[in-house]
C-alpha positions in Angstrom: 9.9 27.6 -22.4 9.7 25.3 -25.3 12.7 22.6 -25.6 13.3 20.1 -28.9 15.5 17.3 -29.4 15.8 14.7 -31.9 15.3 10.9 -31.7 14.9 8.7 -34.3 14.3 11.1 -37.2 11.1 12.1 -34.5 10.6 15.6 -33.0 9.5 16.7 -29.6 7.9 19.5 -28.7 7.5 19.7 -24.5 4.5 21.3 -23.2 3.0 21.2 -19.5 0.0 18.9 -20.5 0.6 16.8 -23.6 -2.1 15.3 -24.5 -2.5 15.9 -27.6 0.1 14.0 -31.1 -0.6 15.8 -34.7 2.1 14.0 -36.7 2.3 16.4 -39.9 3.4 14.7 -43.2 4.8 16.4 -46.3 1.4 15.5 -48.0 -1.2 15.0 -44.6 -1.7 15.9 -41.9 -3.7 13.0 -39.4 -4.3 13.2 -35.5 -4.3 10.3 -32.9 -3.0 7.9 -36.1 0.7 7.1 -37.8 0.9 8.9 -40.9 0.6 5.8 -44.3 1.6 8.3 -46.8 5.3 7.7 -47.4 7.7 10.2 -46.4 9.7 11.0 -43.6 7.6 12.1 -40.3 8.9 15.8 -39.8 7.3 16.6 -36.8 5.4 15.5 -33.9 3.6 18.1 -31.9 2.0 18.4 -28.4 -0.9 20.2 -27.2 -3.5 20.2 -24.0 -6.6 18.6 -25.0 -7.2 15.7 -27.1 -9.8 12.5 -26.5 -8.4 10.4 -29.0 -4.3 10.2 -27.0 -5.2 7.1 -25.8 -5.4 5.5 -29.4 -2.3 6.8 -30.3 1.1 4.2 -30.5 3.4 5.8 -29.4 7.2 4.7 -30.9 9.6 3.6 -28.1 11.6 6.6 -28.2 8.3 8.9 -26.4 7.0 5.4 -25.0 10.0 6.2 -22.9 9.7 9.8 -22.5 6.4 9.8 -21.4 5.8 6.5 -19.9 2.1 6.3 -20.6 0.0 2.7 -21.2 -1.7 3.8 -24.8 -4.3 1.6 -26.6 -3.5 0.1 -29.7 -5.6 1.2 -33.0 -6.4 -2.5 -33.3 -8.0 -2.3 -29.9 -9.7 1.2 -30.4 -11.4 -0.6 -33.0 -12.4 -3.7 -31.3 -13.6 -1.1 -28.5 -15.7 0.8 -31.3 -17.3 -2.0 -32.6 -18.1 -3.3 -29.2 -19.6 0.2 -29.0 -21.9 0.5 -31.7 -23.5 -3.7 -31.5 -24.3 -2.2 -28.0 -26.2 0.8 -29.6 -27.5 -1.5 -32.0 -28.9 -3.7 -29.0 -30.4 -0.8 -26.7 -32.4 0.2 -30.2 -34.2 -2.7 -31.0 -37.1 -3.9 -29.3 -37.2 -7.8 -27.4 -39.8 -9.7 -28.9 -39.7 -13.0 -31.0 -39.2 -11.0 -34.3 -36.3 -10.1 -33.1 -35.1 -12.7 -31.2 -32.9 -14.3 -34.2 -31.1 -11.1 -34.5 -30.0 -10.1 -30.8 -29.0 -13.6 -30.4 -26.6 -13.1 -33.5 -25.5 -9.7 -32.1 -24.7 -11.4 -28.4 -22.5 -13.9 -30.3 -21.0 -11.1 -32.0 -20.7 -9.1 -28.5 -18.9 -11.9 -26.3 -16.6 -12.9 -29.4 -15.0 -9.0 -29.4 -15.0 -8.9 -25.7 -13.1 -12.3 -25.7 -10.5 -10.0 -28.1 -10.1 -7.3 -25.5 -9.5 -9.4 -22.5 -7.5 -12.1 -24.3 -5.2 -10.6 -27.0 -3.1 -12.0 -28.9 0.9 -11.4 -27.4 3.8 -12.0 -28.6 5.9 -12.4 -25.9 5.5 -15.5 -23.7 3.8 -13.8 -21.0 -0.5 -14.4 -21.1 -2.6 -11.4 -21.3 -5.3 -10.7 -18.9 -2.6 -12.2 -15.8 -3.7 -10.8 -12.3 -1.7 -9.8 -9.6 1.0 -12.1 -8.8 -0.4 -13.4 -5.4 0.4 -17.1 -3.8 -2.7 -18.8 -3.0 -2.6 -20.1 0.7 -5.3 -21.9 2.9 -8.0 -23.7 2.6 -10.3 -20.8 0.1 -9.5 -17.8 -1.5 -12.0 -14.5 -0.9 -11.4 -11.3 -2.5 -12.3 -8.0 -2.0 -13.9 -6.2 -5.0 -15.5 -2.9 -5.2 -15.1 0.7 -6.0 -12.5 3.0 -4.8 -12.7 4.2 -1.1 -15.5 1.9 0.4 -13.6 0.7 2.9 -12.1 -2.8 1.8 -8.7 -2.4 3.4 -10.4 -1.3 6.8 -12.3 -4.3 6.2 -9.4 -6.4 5.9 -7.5 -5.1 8.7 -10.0 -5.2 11.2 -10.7 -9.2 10.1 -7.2 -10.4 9.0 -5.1 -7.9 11.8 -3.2 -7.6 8.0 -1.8 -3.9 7.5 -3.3 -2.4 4.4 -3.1 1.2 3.5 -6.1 3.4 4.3 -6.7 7.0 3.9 -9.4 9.8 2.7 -8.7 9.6 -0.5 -9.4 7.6 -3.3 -7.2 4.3 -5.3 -5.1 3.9 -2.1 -4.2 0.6 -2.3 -2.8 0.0 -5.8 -1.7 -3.4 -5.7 -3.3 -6.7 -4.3 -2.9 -6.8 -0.5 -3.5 -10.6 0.7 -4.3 -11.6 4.3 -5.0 -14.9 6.2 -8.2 -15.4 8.9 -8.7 -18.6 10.5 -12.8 -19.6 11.0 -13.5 -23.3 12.2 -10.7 -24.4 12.3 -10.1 -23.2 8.4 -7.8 -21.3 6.5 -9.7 -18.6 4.9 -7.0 -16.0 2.6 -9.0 -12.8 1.8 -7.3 -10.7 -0.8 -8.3 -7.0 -0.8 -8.3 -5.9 -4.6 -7.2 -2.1 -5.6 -10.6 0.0 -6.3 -11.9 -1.1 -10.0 -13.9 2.2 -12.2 -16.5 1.6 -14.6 -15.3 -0.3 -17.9 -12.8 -1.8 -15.8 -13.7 -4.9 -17.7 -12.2 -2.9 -21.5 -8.8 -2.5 -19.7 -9.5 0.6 -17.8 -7.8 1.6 -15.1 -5.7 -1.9 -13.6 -9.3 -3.4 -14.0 -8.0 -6.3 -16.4 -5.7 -7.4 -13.8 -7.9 -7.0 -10.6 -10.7 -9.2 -12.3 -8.4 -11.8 -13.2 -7.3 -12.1 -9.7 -10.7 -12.4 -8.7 -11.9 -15.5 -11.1 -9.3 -17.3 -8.9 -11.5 -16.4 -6.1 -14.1 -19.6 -3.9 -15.9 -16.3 -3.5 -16.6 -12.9 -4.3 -17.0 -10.0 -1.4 -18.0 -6.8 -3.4 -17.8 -4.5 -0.6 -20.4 -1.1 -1.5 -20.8 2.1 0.6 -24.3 3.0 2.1 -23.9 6.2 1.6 -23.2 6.1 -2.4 -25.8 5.2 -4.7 -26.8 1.4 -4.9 -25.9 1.7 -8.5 -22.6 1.0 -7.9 -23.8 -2.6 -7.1 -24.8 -3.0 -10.7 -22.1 -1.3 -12.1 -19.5 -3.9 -10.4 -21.4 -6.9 -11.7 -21.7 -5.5 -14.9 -17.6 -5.7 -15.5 -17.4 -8.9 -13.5 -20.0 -10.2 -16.0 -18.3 -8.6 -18.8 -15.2 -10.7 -17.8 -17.0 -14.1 -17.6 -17.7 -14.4 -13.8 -21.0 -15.1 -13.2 -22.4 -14.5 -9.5 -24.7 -16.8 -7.6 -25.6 -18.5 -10.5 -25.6 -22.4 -11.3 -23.8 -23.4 -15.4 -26.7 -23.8 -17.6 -28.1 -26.6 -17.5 -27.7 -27.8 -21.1 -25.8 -30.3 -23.3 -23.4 -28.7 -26.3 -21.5 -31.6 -28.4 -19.4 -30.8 -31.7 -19.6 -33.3 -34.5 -18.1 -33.9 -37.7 -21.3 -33.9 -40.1 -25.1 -33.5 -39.5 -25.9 -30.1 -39.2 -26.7 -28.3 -36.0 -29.9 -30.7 -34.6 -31.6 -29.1 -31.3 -33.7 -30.9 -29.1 -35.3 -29.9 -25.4 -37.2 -31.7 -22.7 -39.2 -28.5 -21.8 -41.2 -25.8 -23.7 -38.6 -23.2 -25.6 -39.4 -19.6 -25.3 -36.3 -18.0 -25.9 -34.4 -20.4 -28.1 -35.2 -22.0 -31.6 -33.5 -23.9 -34.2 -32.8 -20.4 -36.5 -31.7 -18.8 -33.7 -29.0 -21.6 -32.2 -28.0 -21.4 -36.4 -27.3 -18.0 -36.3 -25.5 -18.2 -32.9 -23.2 -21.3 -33.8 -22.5 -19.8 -36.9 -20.8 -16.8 -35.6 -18.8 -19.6 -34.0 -18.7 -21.2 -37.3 -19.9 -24.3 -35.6 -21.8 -26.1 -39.0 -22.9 -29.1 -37.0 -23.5 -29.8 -33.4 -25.9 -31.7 -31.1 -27.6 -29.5 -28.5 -29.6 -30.4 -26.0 -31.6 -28.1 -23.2 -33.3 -29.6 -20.1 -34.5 -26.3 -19.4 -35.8 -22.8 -20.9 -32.2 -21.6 -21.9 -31.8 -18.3 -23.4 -29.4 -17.0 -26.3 -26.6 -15.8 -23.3 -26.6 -19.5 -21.9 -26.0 -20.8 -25.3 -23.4 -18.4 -25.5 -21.8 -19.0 -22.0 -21.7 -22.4 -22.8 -19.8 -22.5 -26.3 -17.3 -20.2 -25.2 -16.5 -22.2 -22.0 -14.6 -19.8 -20.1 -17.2 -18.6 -17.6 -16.8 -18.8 -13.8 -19.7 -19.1 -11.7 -19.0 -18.2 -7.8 -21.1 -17.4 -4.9 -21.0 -13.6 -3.8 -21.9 -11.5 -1.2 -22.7 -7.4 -1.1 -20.9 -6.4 2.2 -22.6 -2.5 3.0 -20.3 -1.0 4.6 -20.5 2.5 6.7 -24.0 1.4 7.8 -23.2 3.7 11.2 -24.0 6.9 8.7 -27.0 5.9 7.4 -30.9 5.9 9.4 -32.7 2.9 10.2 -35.0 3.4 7.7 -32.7 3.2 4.8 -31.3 0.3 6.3 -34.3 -1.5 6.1 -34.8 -0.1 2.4 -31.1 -2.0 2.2 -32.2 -5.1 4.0 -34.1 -5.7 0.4 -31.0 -6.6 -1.6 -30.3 -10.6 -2.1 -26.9 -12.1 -0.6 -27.0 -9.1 1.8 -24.5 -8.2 4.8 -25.0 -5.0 6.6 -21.3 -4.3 8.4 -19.7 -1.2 9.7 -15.4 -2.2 9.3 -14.3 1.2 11.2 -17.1 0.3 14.5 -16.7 -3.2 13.6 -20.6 -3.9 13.7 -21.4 -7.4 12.1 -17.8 -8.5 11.4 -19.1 -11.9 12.8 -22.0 -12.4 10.6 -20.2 -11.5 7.7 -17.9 -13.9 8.4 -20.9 -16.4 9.2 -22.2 -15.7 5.9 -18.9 -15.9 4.2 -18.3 -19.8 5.7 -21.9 -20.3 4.7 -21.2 -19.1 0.5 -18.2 -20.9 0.6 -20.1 -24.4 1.5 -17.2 -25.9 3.5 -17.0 -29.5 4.8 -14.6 -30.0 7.6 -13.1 -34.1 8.2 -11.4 -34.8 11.2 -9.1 -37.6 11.5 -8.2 -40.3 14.2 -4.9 -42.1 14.1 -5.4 -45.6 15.3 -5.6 -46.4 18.5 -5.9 -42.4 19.6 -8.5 -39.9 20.1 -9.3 -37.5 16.9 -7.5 -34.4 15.8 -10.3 -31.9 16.6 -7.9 -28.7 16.1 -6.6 -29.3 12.7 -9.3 -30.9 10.0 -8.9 -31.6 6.9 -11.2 -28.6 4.8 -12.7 -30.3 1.4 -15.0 -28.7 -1.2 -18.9 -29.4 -0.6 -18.9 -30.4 -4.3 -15.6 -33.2 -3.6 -16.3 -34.9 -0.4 -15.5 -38.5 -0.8 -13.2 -40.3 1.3 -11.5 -40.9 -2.3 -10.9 -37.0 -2.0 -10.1 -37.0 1.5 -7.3 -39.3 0.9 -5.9 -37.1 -2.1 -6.1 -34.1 0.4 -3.7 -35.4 2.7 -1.5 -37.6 0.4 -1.3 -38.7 -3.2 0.1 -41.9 -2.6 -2.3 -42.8 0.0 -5.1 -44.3 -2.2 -2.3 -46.8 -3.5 -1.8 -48.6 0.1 -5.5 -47.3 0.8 -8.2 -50.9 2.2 -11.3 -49.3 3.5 -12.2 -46.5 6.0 -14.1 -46.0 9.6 -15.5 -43.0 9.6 -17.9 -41.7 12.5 -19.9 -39.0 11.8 -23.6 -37.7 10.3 -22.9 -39.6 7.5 -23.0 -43.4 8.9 -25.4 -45.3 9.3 -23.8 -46.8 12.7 -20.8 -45.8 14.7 -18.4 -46.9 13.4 -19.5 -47.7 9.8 -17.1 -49.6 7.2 -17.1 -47.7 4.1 -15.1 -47.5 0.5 -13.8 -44.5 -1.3 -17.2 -43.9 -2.7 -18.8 -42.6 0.8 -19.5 -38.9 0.7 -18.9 -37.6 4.1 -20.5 -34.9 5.7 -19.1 -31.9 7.8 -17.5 -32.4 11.3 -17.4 -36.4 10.4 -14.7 -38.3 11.9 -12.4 -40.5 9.5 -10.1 -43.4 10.6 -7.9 -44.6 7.3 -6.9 -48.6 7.4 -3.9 -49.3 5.1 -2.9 -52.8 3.3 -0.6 -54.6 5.2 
């Protein structure tokens, strides 16, 4: 039975699938688009099969009635011209000739996809937030992969942290965190709702999973040995397309704006991908007219392009296999191939320990223990600092801010002196397991 009713000078027809909006004009008639003529919209109509309902606004009245997360035409556009440089890119041939223009379509690429995941809001909430999750311990792993691989049985069977798991597919829907303590650190793993290919264009909740994850010390992206190792590409494909960059160092080049001079390039090695009308056409997309650039290496036009935009995330990963039990040896050892490779079983628990060796191992962890004066060190709770930020100077701002102000000099014991104990200043970069005695100003 079909049902009408009026809102808004707006009318509904109901059907069992509506999919499909043809708003009818006195003059035109347009689909999947707001009428411009001017003129009252008479009628809006419903019907099961239309591609383009996503790109449809809806007004608030049948936001409401239908409760449906629709595209905007600005963003359909955005998506279609994202669309057709890519097109544009798989057509024409790498070589030198072309070098100068896929470097300009690159530019062009990562400033539309800086649109999609960044857009402009009105209100005072960001775009592109993740899940609201408080970040506890001493490093923050998530979870990533693609729907039903077994991440929550991986987290269960680590953490002892209930996460929903079942036969079918997008169980877990939100972000589930849970806390595992490994030498003597506080390791919060975060298991991440299943992400779908083009996640990284707002598909599915695929903005807001791989927004939590650039919070991440580390990435797990958990695949199933069963499915195609395809997937593995497919997942770093979005997390590429949203600025994370796995197992990979920042580009080792120099990028300085200035006020006048024109854009002046210089190297210290032999340029094969990069020259002068290239970085031109590049910075000018930017419209960057003058800028000092420098490469200590053979950078290509997506470094360049990582380093103007400066919102790229590099982090260590690992590819946990899971469901190893239901494959044969030999594909295992066909597996055994891939880089940053864990084989695990979660549901036999097979290799849970080396996963976790692995994990401690990507996440480059230095543990400090200290010893009050006079007493024997605190072996059972250390203080967990970054590989990268290991000075007693960050030691001291791990356990207190005000302690550098009433801070004299340190006795630390450890791989890191030269004798035991050895008198050192903020400066000394400590190693793991060292022992650290802090002597105040009187």
């Amino acid at each position: 039975m079909t049902s009408t009713c009026n809102l808004h000078k707006f009318a509904f027809t109901d059907t069992q699938d509506p999919v499909r909006f043809t708003i009818n004009n006195r003059k035109s008639t347009k689909t999947g688009v707001k009428a411009r003529e001017p003129g009252p919209i008479s009628s809006v109509s419903l019907s099961p099969s239309s591609p383009a309902y996503e790109e449809f606004v809806l007004p608030p009245p049948l936001r409401r009635r239908f409760g449906t997360p629709l595209l905007s035409a600005t963003m359909a556009t955005v998506m279609q011209k994202i669309k057709d440089i890519e097109d544009e890119m798989a057509r024409t041939q790498k070589n030198k000739a072309t070098a100068h223009h896929l470097g300009l379509l690159k530019a062009k690429l990562a400033k539309l996809r800086r649109e999609i995941l960044t857009p402009a809001s009105k209100g005072g909430g960001g775009a592109g937030e993740g899940f609201d999750v408080t970040k506890s311990g001493d490093a923050r792993v998530g979870l990533v992969g693609f729907p039903s691989v077994g991440k929550s049985t991986l987290l269960n069977k680590l953490t002892g942290t209930f996460s929903e798991v079942a036969s079918y597919e997008f169980t877990t829907l939100t972000c589930i965190p849970g806390v595992i303590t490994y030498r003597g650190a506080k390791i919060q793993l975060l298991d991440l709702p299943g992400i779908i290919e083009g996640a990284k264009d707002g598909k599915g909740r695929g903005r807001q999973v791989i927004s939590t994850a650039r919070t991440c010390n580390c990435i797990l992206i958990v695949l199933d040995a069963i499915k195609p190792i395809t997937h593995k590409r497919l997942i770093e494909k979005e997390l590429e397309g949203f600025g994370i960059r796995l197992n990979k160092e920042p580009p080792n080049l120099s990028f300085r704006r200035k006020d006048k001079g024109g854009i002046n390039l210089t190297s210290t090695v032999t340029n094969t991908n990069l020259d002068l009308e290239t970085v031109k056409a590049i910075c000018g997309e930017y419209r960057i007219h003058n800028a000092d650039i420098n490469l200590r290496y053979d950078a290509t036009a997506d470094d360049l392009i990582d380093v103007i935009e400066g919102s790229r995330v590099y982090m260590p990963c690992i590819y946990a296999v899971n469901k190893i039990d239901q494959i044969t040896f030999e594909e295992l050892e066909i597996l055994d191939k891939l880089p940053h490779y864990s084989p695990v079983s979660a549901h036999l628990e097979w290799n849970l320990d080396g996963l976790l060796e692995k994990v401690w191992e990507y996440l480059s962890l230095t543990r400090i223990y200290t010893k009050p004066k006079g007493m024997n060190p605190d072996y059972d709770d250390p203080v967990i600092l970054s590989s990268k930020r290991r000075t007693v100077e960050d030691f001291c701002n791990r356990i207190h801010k005000d302690m550098l102000k009433q801070y004299k000099y340190a006795l630390v014991w450890g791989s890191s002196a030269k004798h035991k104990p050895q008198r050192v200043g903020k400066e000394h970069e400590l190693e793991d397991e060292d022992v650290v005695q802090i002597i105040k100003k009187v």
